[in-house]
N, C-alpha and C positions, 0 to 999 in steps of 0.2 A: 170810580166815575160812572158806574153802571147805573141808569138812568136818571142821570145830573138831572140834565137840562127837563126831560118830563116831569120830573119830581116839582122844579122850579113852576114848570106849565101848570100842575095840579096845585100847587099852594096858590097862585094867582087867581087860579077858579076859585077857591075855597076861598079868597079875599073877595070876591066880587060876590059870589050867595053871603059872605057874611056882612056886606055893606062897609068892605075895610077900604083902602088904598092898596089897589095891588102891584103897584111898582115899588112900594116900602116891604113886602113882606118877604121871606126869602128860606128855604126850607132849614130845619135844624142840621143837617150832613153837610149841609153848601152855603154856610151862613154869609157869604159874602155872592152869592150867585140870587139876582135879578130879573125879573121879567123885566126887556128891552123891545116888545113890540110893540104897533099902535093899538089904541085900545079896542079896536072892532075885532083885531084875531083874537081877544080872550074869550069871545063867544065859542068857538070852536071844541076850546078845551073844557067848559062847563062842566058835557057827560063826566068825565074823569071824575069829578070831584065826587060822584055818585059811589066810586069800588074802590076798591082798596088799592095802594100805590103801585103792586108789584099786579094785580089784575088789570090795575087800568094801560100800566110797562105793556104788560104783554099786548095788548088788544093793540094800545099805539104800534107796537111794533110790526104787528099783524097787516095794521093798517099800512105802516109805512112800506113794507115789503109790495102789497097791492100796492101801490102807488109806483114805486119802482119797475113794475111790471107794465103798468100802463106807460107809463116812462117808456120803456122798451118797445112797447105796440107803438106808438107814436113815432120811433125814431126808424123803427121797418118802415112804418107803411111810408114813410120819407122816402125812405131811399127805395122801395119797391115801386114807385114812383118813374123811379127810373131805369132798375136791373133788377132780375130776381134774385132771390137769395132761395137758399136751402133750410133744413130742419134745423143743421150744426150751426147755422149763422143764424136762427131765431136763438139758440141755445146758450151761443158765444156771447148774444149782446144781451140776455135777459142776464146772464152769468157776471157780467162784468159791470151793467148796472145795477145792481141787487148785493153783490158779493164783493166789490174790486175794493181797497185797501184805502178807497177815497168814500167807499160809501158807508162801509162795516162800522166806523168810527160812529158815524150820523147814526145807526142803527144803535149801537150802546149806549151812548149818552141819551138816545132817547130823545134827538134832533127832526127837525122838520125841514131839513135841505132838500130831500127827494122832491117833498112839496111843490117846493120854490122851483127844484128843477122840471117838473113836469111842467108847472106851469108855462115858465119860459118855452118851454118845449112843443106844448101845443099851439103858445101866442107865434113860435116862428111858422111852425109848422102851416098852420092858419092864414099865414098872411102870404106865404109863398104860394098856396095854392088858391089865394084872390087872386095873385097875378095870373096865373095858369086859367084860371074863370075867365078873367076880364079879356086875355090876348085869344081867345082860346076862336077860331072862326065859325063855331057851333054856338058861342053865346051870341043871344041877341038882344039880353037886356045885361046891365053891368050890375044888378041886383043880388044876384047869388056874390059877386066879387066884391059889392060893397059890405054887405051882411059879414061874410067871411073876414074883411079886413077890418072891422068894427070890435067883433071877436076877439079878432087875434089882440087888440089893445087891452080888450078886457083881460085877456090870458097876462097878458103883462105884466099890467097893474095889479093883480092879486100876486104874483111875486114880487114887486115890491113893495107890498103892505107889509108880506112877511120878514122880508131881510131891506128892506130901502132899498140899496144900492143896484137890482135888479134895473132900478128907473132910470137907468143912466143908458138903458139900451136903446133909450128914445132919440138918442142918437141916429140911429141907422135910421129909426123910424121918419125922423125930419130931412135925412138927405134921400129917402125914396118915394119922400115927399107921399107919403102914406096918411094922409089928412082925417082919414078913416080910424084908424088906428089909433093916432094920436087922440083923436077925441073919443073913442071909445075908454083912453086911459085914463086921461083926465077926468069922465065920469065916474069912473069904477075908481081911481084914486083918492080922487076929490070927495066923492059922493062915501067913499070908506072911510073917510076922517071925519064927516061931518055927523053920520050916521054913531059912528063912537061919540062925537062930541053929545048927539043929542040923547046915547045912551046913559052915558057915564060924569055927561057933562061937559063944558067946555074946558072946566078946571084940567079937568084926566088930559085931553088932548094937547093942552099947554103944558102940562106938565112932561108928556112925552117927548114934548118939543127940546123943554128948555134944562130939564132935567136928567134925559136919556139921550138922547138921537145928538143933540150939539154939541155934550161932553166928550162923544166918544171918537176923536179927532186920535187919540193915542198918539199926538205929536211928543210928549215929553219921553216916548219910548227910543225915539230914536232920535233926541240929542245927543251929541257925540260919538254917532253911529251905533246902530240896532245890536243889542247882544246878539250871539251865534245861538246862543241857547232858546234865542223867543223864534216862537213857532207862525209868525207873518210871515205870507208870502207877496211879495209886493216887491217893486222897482224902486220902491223910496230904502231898500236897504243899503242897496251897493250906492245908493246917492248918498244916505247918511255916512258910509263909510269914508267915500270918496270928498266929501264935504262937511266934516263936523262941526263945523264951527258955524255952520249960517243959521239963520232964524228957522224954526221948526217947520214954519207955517209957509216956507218955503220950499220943502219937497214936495208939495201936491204939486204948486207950477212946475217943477223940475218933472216929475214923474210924467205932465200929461206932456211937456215937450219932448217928453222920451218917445211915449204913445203914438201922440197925434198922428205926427207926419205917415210912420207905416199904415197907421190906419186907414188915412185920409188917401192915401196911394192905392191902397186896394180900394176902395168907393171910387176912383176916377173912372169905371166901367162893369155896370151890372145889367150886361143886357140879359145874359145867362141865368139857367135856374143854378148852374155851377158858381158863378160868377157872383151873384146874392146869398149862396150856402158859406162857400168863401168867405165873403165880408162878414156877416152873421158871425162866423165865426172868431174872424179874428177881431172882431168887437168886444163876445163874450170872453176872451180869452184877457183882452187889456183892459175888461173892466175888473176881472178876477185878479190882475197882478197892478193894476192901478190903487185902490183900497187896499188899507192893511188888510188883507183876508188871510184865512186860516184853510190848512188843506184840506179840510171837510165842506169847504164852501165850492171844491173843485167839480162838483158833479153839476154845476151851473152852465160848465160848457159841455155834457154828455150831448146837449141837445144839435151840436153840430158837429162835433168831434166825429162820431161813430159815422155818422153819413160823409163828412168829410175825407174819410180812411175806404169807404166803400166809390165813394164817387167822381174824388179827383184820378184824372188817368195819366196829368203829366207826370213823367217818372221819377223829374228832379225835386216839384213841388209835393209830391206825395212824398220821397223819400225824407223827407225834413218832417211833412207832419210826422209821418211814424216813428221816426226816430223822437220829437218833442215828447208827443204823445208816451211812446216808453221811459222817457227822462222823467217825464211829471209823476211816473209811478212807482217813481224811489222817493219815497217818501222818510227821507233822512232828516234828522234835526238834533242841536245840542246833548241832548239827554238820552236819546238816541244813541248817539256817538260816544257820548262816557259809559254807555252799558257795553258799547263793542270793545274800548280801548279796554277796561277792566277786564273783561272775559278774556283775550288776547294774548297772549305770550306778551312778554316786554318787548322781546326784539320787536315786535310787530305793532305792539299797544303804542308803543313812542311815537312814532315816525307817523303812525295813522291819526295820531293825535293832534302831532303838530300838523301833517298836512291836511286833517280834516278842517279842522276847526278854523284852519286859515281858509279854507275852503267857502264854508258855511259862512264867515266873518260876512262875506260877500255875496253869496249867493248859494241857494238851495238848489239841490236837483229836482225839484220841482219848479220853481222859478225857470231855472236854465229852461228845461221841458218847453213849459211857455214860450219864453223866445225865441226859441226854435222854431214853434207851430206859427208864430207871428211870422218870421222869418219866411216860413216857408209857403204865407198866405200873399206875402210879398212877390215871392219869386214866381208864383202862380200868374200873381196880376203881371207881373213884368214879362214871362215868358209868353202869356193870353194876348197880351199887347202888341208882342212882335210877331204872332200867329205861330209862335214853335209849336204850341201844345192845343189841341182840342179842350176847352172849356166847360164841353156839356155833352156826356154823352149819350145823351140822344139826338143829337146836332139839334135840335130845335131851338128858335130863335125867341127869346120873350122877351119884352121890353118894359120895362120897372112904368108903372100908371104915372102919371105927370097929373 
């Protein structure tokens, strides 16, 4: 699998300077592996097609490590926002976003999630500190916080050009009624699809549509409940378990009634810069375990996680993140688990077999992870609500723009 997915990126380029269709073409190593993004990110990958596949590996890779670094500078200066940090804690978080066992994977395949996750990372980062502009009693035009919250939509929207499903964060962005925001995504959205259409054509773009993006429902995966062996992490597993028999196209509703409600409970009070990191968060976390996603797609919540582990101070709602947090970074799955029962003495191989895979049937410990951090963005709102816990500590008071 050593660099699948770039290899896939460089035959695409190589379809576009040769006037081919590059959603048909697909490398000789990976003959069933696809380019699945809109057509305006194949501009990106062009250079590639200039060096040779293992020159062009490494320079991506090169690249993607910067990026993971910027990643990091983005998620300090967040939280240095609000407390300092030291050397070992620039060290700790450039180390776990660069190296952690969720990003190594994206680094060998030759994946562009860092991307995606910087992205999101600066579109929050951005829009938090519009509100910080806007409430701030030193501003005296709302100009700098308009500018800034305009941005942050832009930051958004080129994460979901890359992966779609990023775009579902427009969520948070419509209940903080961030009108800035949203329209700077819609431009950069919109304006990124139309831009491919008038490069490539309208064809290409309909084709992404009707051919890529709307097939990949991967409902027929989890009729009769999800194998333990497939490597989704997502709420529609332990649904498909628990209900195999219903129509497929009926675990997304089931999944987002899982979601909703906790979500929607943490949004009932964001006056806080705590209180908005929070929600942010556990937005990113139920849009990660809503979609079938894969646990290389998990660095999508770095961008609130690491601040979230530095900045919540109550001791119950923090204990839950850290413990999630730890859970999602056992990264166990089917295949996984027949390498360990194999290796294992029989006494041990047995029992961990039947009790893993009864385990996994149901849910991942990365999944669990997840609800835990959901859980425990819950208990945050609930205990913020009845004044147990300080919210923000810096006690300063921000009020979300209307």
């Amino acid at each position: 699998m050593l660099a699948a997915n770039f290899e896939v990126y460089r035959v695409a380029a190589e379809a576009v300077l040769a006037g081919e269709d590059f959603y048909a073409v697909a490398p000789d190593r990976f003959p069933d592996f696809y380019y699945l993004y809109p057509p305006i990110t194949v501009l990106t990958f062009l250079p590639f097609a200039a060096v040779g596949l293992w020159t062009g590996f490494a320079i991506h890779t090169l690249l993607e490590v910067a990026v993971g670094l910027a990643l990091a500078w983005v998620i300090v200066r967040w939280i240095e926002r609000e407390r300092s940090l030291e050397r070992l804690d620039y060290a700790l978080i450039a180390g776990f976003v660069v190296g952690s066992i969720h990003t190594v994977p994206s680094l060998v395949y030759g994946q562009v999630n860092l991307r995606m996750a910087l992205l999101v990372a600066v579109g929050l980062w951005l829009l938090e500190r519009s509100h910080t502009v806007e409430s701030s009693p030193l501003s005296h035009s709302h100009e700098p916080g308009a500018r800034l919250e305009f941005l942050a939509g832009v930051a958004l929207a080129g994460a979901a050009l890359l992966k779609v499903f990023p775009a579902a964060i427009g969520v948070l962005l419509l209940h903080l009624r961030a009108w800035r925001a949203v329209a700077g995504a819609l431009v950069t959205g919109l304006g990124g699809l139309a831009l491919g259409a008038l490069l490539f054509g309208a064809g290409r773009t309909r084709q992404f549509f009707v051919d890529v993006l709307f097939p990949r429902t991967d409902d027929e995966a989890f009729v009769g409940g999800l194998e333990p062996s497939a490597a989704y992490v997502t709420v529609r597993r332990p649904i498909s378990v628990l209900t195999p028999e219903i129509e497929p196209t009926l675990y997304t509703v089931f999944a987002l009634a899982v979601l909703a409600p906790p979500v929607a409970y943490v949004y009932t009070d964001l006056e806080t810069s705590t209180d908005r990191l929070v929600a942010a968060h556990a937005t990113l976390v139920a849009i990660f375990v809503f979609f079938p996603s894969y646990p290389l797609y998990y660095p999508i919540v770095f961008a609130t996680l690491v601040p979230a582990l530095y900045l919540v101070v109550d001791p119950l709602a923090r204990w839950l993140l850290v413990a999630g947090a730890l859970l999602a970074n056992v990264v166990l799955m089917g295949p996984t688990l027949e390498s360990v029962v194999l290796a294992a003495p029989p006494a041990i191989g047995g029992p961990l077999e039947t009790v893993g895979f009864a385990v996994l049937t149901v849910a991942s410990p990365v999944l669990l992870g997840c609800l835990v951090m959901v859980a425990g963005c819950v208990v945050y709102r609930y205990r913020r609500s009845r004044g147990i816990a300080d919210g923000d500590r810096s006690g300063r008071s921000r009020r979300t723009s209307s």
